[in-house]
Backbone as a ProteinNet text record, in pm:
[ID]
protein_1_A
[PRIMARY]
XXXXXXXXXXXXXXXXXXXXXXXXXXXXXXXXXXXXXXXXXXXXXXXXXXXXXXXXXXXXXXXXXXXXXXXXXXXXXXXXXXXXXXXXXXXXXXXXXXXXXXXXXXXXXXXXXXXXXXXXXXXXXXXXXXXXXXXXXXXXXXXXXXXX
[TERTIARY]
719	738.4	678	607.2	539.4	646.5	638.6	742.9	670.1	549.6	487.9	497.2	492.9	503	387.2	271.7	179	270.9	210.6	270.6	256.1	323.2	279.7	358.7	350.2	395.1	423.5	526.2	597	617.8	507.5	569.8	703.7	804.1	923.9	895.5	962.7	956.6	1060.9	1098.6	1179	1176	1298.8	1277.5	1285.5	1174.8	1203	1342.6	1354.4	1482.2	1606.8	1634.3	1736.6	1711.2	1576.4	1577.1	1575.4	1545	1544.3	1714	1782.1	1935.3	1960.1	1901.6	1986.5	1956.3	2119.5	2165.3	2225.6	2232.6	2285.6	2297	2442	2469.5	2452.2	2397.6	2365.8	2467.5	2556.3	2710.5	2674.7	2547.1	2490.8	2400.9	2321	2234.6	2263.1	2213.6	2257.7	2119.1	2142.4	2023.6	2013.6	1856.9	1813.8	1856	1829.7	1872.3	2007.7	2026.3	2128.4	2267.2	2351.8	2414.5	2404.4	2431	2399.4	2542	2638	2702.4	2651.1	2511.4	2450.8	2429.6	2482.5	2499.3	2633.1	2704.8	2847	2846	2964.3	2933.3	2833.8	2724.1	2652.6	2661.1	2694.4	2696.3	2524.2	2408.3	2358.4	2286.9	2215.6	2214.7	2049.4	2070.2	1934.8	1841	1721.2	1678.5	1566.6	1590.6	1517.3	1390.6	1407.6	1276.7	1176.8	1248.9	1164	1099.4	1225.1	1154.7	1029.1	1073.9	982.1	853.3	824.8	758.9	685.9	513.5	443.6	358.6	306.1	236.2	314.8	380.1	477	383.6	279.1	203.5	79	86	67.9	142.3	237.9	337	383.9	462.3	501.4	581	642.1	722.7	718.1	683.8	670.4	777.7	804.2	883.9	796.8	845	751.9	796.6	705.5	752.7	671.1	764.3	673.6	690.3	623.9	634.5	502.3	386.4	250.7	241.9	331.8	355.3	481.6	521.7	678.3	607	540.7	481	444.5	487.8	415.8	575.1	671.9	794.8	826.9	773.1	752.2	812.8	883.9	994	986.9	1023	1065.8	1162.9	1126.6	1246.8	1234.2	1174.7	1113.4	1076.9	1086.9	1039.2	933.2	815.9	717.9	720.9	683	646.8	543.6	450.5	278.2	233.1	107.6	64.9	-72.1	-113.4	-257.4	-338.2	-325.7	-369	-477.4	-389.7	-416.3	-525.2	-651.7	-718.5	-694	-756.1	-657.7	-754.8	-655.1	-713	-759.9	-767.2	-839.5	-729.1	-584.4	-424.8	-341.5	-457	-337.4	-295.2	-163.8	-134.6	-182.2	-206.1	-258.7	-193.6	-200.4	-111	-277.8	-348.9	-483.9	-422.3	-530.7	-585.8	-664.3	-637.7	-791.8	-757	-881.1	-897.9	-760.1	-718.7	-588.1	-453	-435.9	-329.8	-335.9	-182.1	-136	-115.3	-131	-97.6	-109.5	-54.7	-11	-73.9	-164.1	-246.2	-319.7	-372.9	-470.6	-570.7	-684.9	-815.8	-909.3	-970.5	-1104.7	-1203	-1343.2	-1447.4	-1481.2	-1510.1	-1562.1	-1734.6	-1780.3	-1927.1	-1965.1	-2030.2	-2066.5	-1992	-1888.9	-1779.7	-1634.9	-1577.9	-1454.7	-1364.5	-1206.2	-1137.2	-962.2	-887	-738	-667.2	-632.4	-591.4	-402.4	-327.4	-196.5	-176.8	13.1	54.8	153.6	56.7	190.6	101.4	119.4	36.4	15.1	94	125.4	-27.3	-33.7	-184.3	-288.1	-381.1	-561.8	-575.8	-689.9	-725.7	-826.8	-842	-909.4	-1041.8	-1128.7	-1228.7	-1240.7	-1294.6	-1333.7	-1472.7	-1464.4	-1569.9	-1685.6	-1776.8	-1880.9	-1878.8	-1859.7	-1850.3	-1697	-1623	-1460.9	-1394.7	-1322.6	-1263.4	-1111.3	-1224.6	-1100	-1122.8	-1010.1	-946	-825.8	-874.4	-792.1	-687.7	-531.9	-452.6	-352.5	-356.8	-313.1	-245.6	-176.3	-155.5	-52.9	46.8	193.4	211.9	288.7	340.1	499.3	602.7	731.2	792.7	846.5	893.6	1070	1132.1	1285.9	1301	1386.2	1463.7	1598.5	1721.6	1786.6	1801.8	1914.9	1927.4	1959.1	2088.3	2162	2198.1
-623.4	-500.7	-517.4	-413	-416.9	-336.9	-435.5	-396.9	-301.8	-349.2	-290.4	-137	-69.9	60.4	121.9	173.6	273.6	311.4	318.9	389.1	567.5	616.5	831	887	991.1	1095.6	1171.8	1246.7	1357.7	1449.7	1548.9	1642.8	1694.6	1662.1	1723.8	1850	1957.4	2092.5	2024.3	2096.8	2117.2	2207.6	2315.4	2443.1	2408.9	2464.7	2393.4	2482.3	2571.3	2582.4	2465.4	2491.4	2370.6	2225.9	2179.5	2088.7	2051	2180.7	2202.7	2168.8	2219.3	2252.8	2072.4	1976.7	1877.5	1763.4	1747.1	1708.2	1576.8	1421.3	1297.3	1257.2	1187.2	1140.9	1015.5	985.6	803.2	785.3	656.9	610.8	493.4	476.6	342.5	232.1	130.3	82.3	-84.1	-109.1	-246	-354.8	-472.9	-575.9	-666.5	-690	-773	-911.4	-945.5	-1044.6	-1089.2	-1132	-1192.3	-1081.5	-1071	-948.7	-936.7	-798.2	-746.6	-657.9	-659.4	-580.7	-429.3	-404	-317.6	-195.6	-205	-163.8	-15.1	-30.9	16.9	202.2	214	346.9	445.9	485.5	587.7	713	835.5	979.6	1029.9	1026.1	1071.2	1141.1	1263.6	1346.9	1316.5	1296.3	1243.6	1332.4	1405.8	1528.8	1442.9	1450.9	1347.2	1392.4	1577.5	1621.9	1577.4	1572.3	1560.1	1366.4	1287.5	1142.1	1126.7	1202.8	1177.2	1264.5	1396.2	1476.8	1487.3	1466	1462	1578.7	1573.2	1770.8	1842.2	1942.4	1997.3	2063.5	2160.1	2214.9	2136.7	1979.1	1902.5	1787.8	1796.2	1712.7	1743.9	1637.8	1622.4	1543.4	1551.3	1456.7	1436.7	1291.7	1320.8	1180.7	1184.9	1093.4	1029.6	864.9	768.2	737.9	709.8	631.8	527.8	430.1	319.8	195.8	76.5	-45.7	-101.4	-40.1	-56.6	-97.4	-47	-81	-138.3	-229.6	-300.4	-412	-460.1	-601.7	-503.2	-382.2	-302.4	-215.5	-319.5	-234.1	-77.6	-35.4	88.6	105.7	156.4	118.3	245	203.4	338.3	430.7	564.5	658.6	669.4	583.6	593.3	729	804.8	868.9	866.6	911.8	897.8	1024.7	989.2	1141.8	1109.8	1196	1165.5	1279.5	1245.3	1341.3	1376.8	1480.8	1528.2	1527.6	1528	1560.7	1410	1316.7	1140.9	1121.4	1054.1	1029.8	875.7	786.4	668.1	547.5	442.8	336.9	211	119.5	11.3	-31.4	-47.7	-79.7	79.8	186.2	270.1	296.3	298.1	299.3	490.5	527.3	692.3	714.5	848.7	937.6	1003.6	940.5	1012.2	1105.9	1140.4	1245.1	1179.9	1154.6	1075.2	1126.6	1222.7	1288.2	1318.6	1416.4	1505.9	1436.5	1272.6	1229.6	1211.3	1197.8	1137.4	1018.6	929.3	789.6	753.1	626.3	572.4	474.7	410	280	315	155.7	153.7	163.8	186.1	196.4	90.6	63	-75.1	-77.3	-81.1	-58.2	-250.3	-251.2	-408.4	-406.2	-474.7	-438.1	-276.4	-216.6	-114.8	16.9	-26.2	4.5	34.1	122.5	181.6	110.1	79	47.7	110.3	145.8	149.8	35.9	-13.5	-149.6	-115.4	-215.1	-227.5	-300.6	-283.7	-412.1	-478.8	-472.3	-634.9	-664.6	-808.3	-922.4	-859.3	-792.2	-788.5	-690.2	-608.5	-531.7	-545.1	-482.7	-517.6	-371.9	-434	-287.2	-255	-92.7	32.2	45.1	41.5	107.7	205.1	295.1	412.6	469.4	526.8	518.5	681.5	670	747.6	863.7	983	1129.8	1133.2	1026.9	1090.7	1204.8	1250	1337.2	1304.3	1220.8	1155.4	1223.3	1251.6	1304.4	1174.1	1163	1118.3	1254	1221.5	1311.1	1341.8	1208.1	1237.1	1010	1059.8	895.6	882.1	778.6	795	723.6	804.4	769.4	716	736.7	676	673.4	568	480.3	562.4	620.7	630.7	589.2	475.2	413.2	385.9	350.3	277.2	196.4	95.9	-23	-119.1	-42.8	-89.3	18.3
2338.9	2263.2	2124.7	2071	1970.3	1846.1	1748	1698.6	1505.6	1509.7	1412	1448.8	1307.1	1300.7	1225	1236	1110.5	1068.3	905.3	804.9	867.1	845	774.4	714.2	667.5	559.5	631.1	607.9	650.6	521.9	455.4	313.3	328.9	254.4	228.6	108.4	87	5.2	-50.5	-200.1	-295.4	-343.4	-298.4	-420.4	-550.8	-628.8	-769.1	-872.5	-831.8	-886.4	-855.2	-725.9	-739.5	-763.1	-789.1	-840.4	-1011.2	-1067.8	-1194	-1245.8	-1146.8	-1133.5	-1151	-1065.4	-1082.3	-1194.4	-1260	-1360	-1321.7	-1385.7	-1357.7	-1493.5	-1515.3	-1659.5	-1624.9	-1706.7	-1758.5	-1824.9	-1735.4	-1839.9	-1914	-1895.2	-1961.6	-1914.3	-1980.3	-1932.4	-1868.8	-1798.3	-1771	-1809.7	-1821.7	-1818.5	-1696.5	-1724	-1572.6	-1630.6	-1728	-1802.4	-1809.8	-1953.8	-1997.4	-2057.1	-2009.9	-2033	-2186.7	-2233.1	-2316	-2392.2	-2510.2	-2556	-2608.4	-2603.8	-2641.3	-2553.4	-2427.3	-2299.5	-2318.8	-2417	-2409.7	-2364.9	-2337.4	-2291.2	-2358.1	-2348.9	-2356.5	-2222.7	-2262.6	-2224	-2241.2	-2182.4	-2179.4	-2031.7	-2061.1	-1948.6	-1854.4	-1749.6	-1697.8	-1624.2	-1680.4	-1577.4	-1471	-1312.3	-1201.6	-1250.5	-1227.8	-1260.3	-1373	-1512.5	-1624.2	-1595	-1545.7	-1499.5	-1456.6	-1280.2	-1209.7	-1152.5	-1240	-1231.3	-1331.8	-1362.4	-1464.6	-1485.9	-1371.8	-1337.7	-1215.3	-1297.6	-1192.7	-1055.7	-1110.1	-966.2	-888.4	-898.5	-812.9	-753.4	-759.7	-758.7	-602.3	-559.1	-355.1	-346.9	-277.3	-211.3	-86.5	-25.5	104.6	157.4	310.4	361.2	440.6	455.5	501.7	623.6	709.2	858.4	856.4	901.5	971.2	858.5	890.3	807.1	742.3	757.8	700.7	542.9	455.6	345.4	308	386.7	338.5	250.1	210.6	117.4	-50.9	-11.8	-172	-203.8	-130.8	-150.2	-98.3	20.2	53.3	191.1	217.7	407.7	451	568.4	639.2	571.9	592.7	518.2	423.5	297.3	164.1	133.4	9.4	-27.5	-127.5	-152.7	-229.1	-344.8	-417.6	-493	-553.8	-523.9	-494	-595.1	-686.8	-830.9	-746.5	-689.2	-631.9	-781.4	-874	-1033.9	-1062.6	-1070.9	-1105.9	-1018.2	-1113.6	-1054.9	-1042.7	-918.4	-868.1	-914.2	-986.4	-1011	-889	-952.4	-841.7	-736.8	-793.3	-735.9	-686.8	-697.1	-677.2	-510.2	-501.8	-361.1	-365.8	-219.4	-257.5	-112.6	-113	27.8	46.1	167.6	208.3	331	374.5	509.9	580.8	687.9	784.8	924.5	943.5	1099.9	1175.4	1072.8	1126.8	1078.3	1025.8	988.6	835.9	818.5	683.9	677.6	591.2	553.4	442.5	375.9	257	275.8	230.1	171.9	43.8	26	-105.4	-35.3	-86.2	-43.5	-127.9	-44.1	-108	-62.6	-109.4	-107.5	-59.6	22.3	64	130.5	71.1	67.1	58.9	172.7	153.3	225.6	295.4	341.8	249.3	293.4	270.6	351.7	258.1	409.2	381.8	432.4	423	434.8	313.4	312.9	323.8	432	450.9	331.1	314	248.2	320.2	456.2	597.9	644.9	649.5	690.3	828.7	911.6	1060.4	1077.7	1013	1015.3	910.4	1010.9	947.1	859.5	814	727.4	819.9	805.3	889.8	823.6	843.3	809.8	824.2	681.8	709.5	753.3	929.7	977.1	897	888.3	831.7	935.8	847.6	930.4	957.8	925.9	941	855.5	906.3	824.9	663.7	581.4	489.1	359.9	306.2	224.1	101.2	-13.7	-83.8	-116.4	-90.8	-125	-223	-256.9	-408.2	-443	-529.5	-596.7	-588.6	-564.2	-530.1	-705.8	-738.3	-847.2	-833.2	-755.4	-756.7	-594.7	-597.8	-424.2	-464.2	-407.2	-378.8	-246.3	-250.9	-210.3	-184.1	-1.2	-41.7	-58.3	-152.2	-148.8	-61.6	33.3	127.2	215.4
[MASK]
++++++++++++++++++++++++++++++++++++++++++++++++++++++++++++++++++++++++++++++++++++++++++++++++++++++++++++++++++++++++++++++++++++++++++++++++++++

């Protein structure tokens, strides 16, 4: 039994009203470090939207299947929220289009070739064959995650 999974995207909608709507209080900060007294109760109000949204009318959210990107911190069920706006650096993980599908890799130019690079050892990178139908679709700007 083959237990590898391709990565894909599934776009999730957000009415932006009710997401405008949601509100989270920060009771305070914690350290990765060495604990900190500087931490103490703080009341402040946290908007997800204003965080994790940089250009509101290119902005997505999509849901992930599969294990293609578990080495870039990215799992099944993951949510992405992907900027179509950002144009993508040399590390950027991106949400493409290739001949009717969605998927999440980096992309790398290796010699004169294109390729969809995984982040699991368990898979190869794809070449992108000439005359395919690929589409860069935007740049994933933030992984939501559970913990447990």
């Amino acid at each position: 039994m083959n237990s590898k999974k391709k990565n894909s995207v599934t776009p999730l909608s957000v009415d932006n009203k009710e997401f405008d709507s949601i509100r989270l209080t920060v009771e305070g900060f914690v350290t990765a470090g060495f604990p900190s007294p500087a931490g103490d109760y703080i009341d402040n109000e946290l908007n997800l939207k204003a965080l994790l949204v940089r250009n509101e009318s290119s902005t997505f959210f999509v849901q992930v299947t599969g294990n293609s990107m578990q080495d870039a911190n990215i799992f099944d069920g993951d949510i992405l929220v992907v900027d179509k706006s950002l144009n993508p650096s040399k590390d950027s993980i991106l949400v493409c289009f290739i001949d009717g599908e969605f998927t999440v890799k980096r992309v790398s130019k290796i010699g004169k070739d294109f390729f969809l690079i995984p982040a699991n050892k368990e898979f190869k990178p794809i070449r992108i064959e000439e005359g395919a139908d690929f589409r860069l679709w935007g740049v994933v700007t933030y992984v939501i995650h559970k913990i447990q």
